[in-house]
N, C-alpha and C positions, 0 to 999 in steps of 0.2 A: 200259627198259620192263619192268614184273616179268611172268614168263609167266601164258597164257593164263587156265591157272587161279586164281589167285591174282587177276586184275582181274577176274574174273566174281564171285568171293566179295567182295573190296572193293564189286562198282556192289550185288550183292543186299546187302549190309551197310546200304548208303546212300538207298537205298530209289528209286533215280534221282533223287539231290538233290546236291547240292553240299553236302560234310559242313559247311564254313563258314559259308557264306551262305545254302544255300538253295534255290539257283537251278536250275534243271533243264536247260538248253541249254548246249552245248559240254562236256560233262562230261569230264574225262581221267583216269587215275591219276597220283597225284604220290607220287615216293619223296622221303621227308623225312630229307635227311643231316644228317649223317654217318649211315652205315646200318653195322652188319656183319655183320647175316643178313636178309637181303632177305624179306619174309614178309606176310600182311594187318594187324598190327599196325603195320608200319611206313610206310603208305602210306595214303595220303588220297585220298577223290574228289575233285577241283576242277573248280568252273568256271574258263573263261576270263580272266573278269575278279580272279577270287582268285589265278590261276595268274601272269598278269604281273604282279601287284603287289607277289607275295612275292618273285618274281624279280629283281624291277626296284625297287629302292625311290625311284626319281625316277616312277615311277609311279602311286605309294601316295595313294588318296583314303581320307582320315580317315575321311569321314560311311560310308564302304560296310562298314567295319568297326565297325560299331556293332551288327554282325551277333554279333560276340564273346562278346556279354553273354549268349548262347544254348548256342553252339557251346565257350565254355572246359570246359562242365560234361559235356562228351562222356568215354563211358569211353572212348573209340578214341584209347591214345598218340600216333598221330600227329598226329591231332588237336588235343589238349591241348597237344604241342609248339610246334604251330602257331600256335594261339592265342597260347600263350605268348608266341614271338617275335613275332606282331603287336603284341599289346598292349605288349611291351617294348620293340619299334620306334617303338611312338606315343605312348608313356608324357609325354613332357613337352606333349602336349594336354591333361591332367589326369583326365579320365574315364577312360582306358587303368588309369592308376596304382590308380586305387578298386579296377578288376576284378581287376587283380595281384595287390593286397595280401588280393585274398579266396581268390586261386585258392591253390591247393597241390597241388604235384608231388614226388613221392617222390624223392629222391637222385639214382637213376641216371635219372628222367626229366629230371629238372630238370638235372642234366648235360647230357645229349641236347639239351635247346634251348639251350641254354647254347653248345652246341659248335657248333652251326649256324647262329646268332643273325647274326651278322656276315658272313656264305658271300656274295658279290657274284657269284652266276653265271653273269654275263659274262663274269668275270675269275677260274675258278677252274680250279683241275687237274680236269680229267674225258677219262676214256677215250675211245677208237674210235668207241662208241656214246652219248656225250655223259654218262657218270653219273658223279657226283661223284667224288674221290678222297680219300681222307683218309691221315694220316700214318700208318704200321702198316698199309696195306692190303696183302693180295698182288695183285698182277696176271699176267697169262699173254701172252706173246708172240702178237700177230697174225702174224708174221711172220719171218722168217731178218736176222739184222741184223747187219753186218760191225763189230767196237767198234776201233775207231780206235786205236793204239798199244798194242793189246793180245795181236795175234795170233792171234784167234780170232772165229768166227761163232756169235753165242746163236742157239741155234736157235727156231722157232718153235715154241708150245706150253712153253718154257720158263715155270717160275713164278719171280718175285721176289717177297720176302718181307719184310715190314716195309721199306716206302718211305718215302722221304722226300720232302718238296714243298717247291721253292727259291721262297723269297718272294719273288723280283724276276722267276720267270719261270715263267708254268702253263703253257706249252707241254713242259714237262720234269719228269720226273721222277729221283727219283736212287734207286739200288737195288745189291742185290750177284747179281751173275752171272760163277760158277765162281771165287767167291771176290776176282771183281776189282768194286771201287764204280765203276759207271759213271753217265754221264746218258741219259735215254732219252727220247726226245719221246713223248709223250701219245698221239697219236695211233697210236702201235703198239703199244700192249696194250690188254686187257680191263681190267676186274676181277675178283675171282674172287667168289663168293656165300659 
């Protein structure tokens, strides 16, 4: 969840609207990862119904996203990312593909959706506090943790630096502490902003 200030600037940015759809009821902040400096350009107001959908794509009703044809042309990146990956999730409906081929995203934006495009967030690395992970993150120790065959307790508050994330398992993360590559479950770090 990005601090206080930072969602008071996103909901006045949004006018109390769902930057997507529209919609003015259940409004939330949504951080659109991969993120690496957490900020109001990287985060979107969503309603409800736009929030499980991008989450969940066994959720995804086509006709609700016809909202798009509005919301691509937003200058707000996360936004535009957004969009992006909807319309690129729903692209072999045929109308998605027309609004694709008209949008355009600079390099490092169009990376940004690119990198997030396929993120199944049931199923991914996220910290303590439930926020995404990506490869090259750092994280900070929650906690004091005894490393198995190594002889030694990482303490907590420790930082690991350029992670890795094992694809058979988001419960785990892999990282180097005091020069030894261990595995560390997810749930006992942060991230760091």
């Amino acid at each position: 969840m990005p601090p206080m200030n930072i969602e008071q600037m996103i909901k006045a940015r949004a006018n109390g609207q769902c930057e997507l759809c529209g919609a003015q009821d259940g409004l939330s902040v949504y951080e659109v990862q991969p993120v690496k400096h957490l900020d109001i350009e990287s985060c979107a107001l969503l309603c409800a119904t736009c929030m499980v959908q991008i989450k969940d794509k066994t959720q995804t009703e086509v006709h609700h996203w016809h909202c798009l044809n509005d919301s691509m042309w937003s200058e707000v990146p996360a936004v535009q990312v957004l969009a992006w990956r909807m319309l690129d999730r729903l692209k072999s409906e045929g109308w998605p593909q027309d609004l694709l081929d008209m949008m355009y995203l600079d390099g490092e934006r169009l990376a940004w959706a690119k990198a997030g495009a396929d993120i199944d967030e049931s199923h991914a690395h996220k910290d303590c506090y439930g926020t995404l992970l990506a490869v090259g993150d750092t994280v900070t120790l929650v906690k004091d943790l005894k490393v198995k065959g190594a002889g030694f307790t990482a303490k907590q508050g420790t930082a690991v630096r350029n992670i890795n994330l094992p694809s058979d398992d988001y419960t785990h993360i892999e990282g180097k502490v005091e020069g030894q590559r261990i595995m560390i479950l997810t749930q006992y770090v942060k991230r760091s902003s």
